[in-house]
C-alpha positions in Angstrom: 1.8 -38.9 -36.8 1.2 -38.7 -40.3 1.8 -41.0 -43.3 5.2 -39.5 -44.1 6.2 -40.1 -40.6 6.7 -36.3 -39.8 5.4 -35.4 -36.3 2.6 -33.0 -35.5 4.1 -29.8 -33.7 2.6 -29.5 -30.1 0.6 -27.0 -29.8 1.5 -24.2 -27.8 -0.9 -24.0 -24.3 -2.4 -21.2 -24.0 -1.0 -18.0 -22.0 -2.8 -18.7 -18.6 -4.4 -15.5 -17.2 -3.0 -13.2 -15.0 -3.3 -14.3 -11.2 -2.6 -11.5 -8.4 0.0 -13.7 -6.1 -1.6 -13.7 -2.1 -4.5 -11.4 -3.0 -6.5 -12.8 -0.5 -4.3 -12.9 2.3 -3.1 -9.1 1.7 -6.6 -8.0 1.6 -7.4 -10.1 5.0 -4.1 -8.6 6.6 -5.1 -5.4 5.7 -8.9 -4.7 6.0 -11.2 -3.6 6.5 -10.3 -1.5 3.7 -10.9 1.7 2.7 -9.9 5.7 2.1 -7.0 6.6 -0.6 -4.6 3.6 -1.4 -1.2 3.3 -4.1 -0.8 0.4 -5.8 2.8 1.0 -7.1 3.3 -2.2 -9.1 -0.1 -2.1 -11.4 0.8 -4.2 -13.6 -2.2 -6.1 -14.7 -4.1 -4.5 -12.4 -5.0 -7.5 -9.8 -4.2 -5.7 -6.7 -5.7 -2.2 -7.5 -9.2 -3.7 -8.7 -8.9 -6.2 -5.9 -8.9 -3.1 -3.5 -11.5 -1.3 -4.8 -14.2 -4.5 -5.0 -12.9 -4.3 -1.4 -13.8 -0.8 0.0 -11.0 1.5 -1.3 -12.5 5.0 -2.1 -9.5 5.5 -4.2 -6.7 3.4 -5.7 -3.5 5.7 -7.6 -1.9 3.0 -10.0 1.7 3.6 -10.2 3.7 1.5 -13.4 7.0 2.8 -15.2 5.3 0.3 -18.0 3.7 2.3 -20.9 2.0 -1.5 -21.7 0.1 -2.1 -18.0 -2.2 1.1 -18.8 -2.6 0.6 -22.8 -4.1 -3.4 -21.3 -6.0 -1.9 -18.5 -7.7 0.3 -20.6 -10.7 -1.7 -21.5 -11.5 -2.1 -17.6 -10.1 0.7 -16.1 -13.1 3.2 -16.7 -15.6 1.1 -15.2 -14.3 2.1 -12.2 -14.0 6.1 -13.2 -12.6 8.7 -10.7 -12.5 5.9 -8.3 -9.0 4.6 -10.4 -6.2 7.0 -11.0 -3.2 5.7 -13.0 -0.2 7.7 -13.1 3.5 6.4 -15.3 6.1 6.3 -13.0 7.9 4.6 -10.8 7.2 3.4 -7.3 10.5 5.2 -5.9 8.8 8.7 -5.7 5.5 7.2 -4.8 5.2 9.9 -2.3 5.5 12.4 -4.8 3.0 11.1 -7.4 0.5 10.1 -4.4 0.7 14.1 -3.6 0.5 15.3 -7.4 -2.5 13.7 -7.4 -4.3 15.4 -4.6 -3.5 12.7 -1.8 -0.2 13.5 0.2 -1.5 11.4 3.0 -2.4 7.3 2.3 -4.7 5.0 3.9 -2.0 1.7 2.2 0.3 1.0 -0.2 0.9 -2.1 -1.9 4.0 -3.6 -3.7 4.0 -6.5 -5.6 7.7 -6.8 -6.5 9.8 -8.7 -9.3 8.6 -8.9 -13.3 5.0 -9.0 -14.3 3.4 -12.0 -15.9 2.9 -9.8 -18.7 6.5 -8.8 -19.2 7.5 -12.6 -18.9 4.3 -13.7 -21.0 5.6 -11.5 -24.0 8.8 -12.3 -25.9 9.1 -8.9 -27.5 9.8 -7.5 -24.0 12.7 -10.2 -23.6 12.4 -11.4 -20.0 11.6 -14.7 -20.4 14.5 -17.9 -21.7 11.6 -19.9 -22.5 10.8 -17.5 -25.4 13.2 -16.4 -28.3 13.0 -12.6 -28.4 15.5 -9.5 -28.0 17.4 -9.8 -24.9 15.6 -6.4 -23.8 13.9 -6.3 -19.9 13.6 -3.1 -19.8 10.4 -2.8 -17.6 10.2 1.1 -18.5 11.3 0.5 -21.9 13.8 3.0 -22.4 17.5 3.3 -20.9 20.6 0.9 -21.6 18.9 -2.8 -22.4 20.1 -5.9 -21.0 22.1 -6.5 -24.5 23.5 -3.5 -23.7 24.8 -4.7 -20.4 25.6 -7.7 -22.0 27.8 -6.9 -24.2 29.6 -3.7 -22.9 30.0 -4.9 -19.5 33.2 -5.6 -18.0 33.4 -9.3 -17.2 34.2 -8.6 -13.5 30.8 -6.3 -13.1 29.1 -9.3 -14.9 30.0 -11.9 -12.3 29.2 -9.4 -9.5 25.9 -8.3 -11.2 25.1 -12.7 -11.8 26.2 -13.6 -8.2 25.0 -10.7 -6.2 21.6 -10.1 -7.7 21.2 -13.1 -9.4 22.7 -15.7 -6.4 24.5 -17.5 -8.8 27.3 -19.7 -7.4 28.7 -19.9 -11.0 28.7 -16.4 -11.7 32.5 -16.3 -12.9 32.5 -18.9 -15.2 29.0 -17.6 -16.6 30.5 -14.2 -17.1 33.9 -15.5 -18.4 31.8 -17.5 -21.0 29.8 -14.2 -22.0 32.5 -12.4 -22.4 34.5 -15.1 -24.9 30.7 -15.3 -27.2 30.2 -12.0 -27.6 34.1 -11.3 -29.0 32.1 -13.5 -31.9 29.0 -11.7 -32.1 27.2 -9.8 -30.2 24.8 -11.5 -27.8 21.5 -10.1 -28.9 18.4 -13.1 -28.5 17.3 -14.3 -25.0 17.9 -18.0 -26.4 21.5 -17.1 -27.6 22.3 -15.9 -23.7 20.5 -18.4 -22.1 22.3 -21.4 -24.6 25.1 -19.9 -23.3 24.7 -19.9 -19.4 23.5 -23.8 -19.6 26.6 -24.6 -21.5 28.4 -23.4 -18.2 26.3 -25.8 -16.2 25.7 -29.5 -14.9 22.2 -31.1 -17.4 19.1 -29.3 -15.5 17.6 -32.3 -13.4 13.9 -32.9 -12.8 12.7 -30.4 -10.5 15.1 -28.2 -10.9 14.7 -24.5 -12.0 16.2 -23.4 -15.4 19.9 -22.9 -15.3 19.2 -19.5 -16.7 16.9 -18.4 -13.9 19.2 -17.2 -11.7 21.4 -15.0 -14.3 18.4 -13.7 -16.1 17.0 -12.5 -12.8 20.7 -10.7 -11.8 20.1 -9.1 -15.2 16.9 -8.0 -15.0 17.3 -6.4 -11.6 20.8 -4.7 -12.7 18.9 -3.2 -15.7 15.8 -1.8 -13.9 18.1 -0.9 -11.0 15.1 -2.9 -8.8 16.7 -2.8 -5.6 17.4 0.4 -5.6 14.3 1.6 -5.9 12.9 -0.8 -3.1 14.5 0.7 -1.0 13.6 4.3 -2.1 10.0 3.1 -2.3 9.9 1.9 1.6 11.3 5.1 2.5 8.2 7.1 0.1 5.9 5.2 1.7 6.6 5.4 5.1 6.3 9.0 4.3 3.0 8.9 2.4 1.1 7.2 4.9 -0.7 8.4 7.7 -1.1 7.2 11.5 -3.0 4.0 10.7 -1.7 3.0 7.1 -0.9 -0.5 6.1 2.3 -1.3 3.8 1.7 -4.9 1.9 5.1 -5.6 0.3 4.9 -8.9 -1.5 8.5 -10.1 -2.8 9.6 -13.4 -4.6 13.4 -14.0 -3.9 15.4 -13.8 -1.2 17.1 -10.7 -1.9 13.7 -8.0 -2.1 12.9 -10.1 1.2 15.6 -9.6 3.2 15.8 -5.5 2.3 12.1 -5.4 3.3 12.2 -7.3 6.2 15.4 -5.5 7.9 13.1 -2.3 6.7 10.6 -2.9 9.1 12.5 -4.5 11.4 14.8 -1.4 11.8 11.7 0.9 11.7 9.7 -1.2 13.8 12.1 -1.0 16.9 12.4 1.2 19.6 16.4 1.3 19.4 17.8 0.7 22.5 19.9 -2.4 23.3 23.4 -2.9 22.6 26.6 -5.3 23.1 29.8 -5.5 24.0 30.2 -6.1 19.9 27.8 -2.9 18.7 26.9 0.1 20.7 23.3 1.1 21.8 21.5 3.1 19.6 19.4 6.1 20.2 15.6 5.4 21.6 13.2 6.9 19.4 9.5 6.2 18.9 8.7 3.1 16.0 7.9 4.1 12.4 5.6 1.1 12.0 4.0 -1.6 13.6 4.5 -5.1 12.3 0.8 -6.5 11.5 1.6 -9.4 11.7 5.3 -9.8 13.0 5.9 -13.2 10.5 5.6 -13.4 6.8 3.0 -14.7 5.1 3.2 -17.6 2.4 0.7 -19.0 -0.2 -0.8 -22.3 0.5 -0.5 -25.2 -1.3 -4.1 -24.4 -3.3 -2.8 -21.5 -4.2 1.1 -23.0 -5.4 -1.1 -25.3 -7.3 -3.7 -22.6 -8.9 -0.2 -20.4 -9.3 3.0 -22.0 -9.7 5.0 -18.6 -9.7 3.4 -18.2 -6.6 5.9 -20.5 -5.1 8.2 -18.3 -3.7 6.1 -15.3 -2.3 5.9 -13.9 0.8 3.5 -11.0 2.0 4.9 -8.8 5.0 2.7 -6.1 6.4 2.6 -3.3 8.5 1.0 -0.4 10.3 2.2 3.2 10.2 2.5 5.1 13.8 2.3 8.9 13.9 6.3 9.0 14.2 8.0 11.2 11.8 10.0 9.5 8.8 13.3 8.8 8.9 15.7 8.3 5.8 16.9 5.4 5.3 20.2 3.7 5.0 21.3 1.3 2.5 23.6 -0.3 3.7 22.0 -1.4 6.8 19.4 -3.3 5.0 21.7 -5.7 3.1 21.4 -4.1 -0.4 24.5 -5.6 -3.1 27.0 -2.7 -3.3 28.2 -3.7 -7.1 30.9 -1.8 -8.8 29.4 0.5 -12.0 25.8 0.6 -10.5 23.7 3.3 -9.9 
């Protein structure tokens, strides 16, 4: 304190590196590795270098982020042919694994949700614990989330906050949106998130941000993130070869479930049947399920990685059956009103 009585501002901590969430377990599920893999969430790159210190021949790096390759550039080309990265997104990974001379893939791994870089950077507007523009754009073009925000019917905004966000005050969030930005349009990340905690009970030790959840049902709205899941499981189930390992790692319950009725659905043999559905047709397993549980962090690595709270790691093994297309619907994706 100094002799005026003003207090010293804290000073900031400093933005903790970049930690790759269940690393080490994927690359245990998964090895010994080696041949061609896609990593179709680069990001900071933690899972494709990861894969190469670990016997990949190749990784293809797949990101609709112009900002993960401009960052990886001053590491990337230690690694030289060995590291391909390709802008896109990890919907038509199929397609960019084949542009890029390699139809057929040893793996494939997905680390879902935001990147710590997206979240670490207040420009990019992901974050409530940051004032920037309420953006979250992951591919930074397209509507923004202040776009959605304030154009939005307030009906689509509660579905978009409960469904994808699994807010149980989603109306009254939306109602209270849609009343602030008749005043002026909603434009900051601090502006939206003042206005979601106004909606709710004091935030309780422990407890997450009252924001969390409606920032989340935003962001994945915006970057339509579910739907391209579940185009992505179908691409790689057709990129990879007799042999290949998927690695999905998600962090809410919602990418969870879609991935875990994926392989559950391509994992059986149909068959079965009740008196309440009928039997379906027998065919021959897409994938193997290696191993048939999801795997967590441990505490060591909750306490190296708090965002690593919520992961889980699910893994399988491609069989030589053919690809089938897959269904929505039957894997528990949010059918919302007004979205693509």
């Amino acid at each position: 304190m100094t002799g005026t009585g003003a207090q010293t501002p804290p000073v900031p901590p400093p933005v903790p590196p970049h930690l790759p969430v269940l690393l080490g377990p994927l690359l245990r599920a998964v090895g010994p590795i080696s041949g061609v893999w896609l990593d179709g969430t680069f990001g900071a790159g933690g899972y494709a270098r990861g894969l190469l210190e670990a016997g990949a021949d190749v990784v293809i790096g797949v990101d609709r982020d112009p900002l993960a390759f401009e960052l990886a550039a001053p590491w990337a080309a230690a690694f030289g042919d060995r590291l391909m990265l390709v802008p896109g997104t990890f919907s038509e990974l199929d397609e960019h694994a084949a542009a890029a001379g390699y139809p057929a893939l040893d793996g494939v791994a997905l680390d879902l949700g935001v990147s710590s870089m997206q979240l670490d950077r207040a420009e990019r507007g992901f974050s409530f614990l940051r004032d920037g523009p309420l953006d979250m754009r992951m591919g930074q073009e397209g509507p923004s989330a202040a776009d959605l925000v304030n154009d939005a019917p307030e009906a689509l905004l509660a579905d978009i906050i409960h469904y994808y966000g699994e807010e149980r005050a989603a109306r009254r969030i939306a109602r209270a949106i849609v009343a602030e930005r008749a005043k002026a349009p909603i434009e900051t990340t601090l502006r939206l998130a003042g206005i979601v905690e106004s909606c709710l009970p004091r935030k309780k030790p422990g407890q997450i941000h009252p924001a969390t959840r409606t920032f989340q049902g935003l962001r994945i709205a915006v970057n339509d993130e579910l739907g391209q899941l579940v185009a992505a499981l179908g691409a790689a189930e057709r990129a990879l070869k007799p042999g290949g390992k998927l690695a999905v790692v998600t962090f809410h319950s919602i990418e969870d479930r879609i991935v875990k009725r994926f392989l559950a659905e391509r994992a059986s043999a149909g068959g079965g049947g009740s008196r309440h559905a009928p039997a379906e047709a027998l065919r021959d397993p897409g994938f193997v399920l290696t191993p048939k549980k999801a795997i967590a962090p441990d505490a060591d690595e909750i306490a190296a990685n708090p965002r690593a709270r919520s992961a889980k790691l699910r893994v399988a093994t491609r069989t030589d059956a053919p690809a089938e297309a897959v269904d929505a619907t039957r894997l528990g994706l949010p059918q919302i009103g007004g979205i693509a």
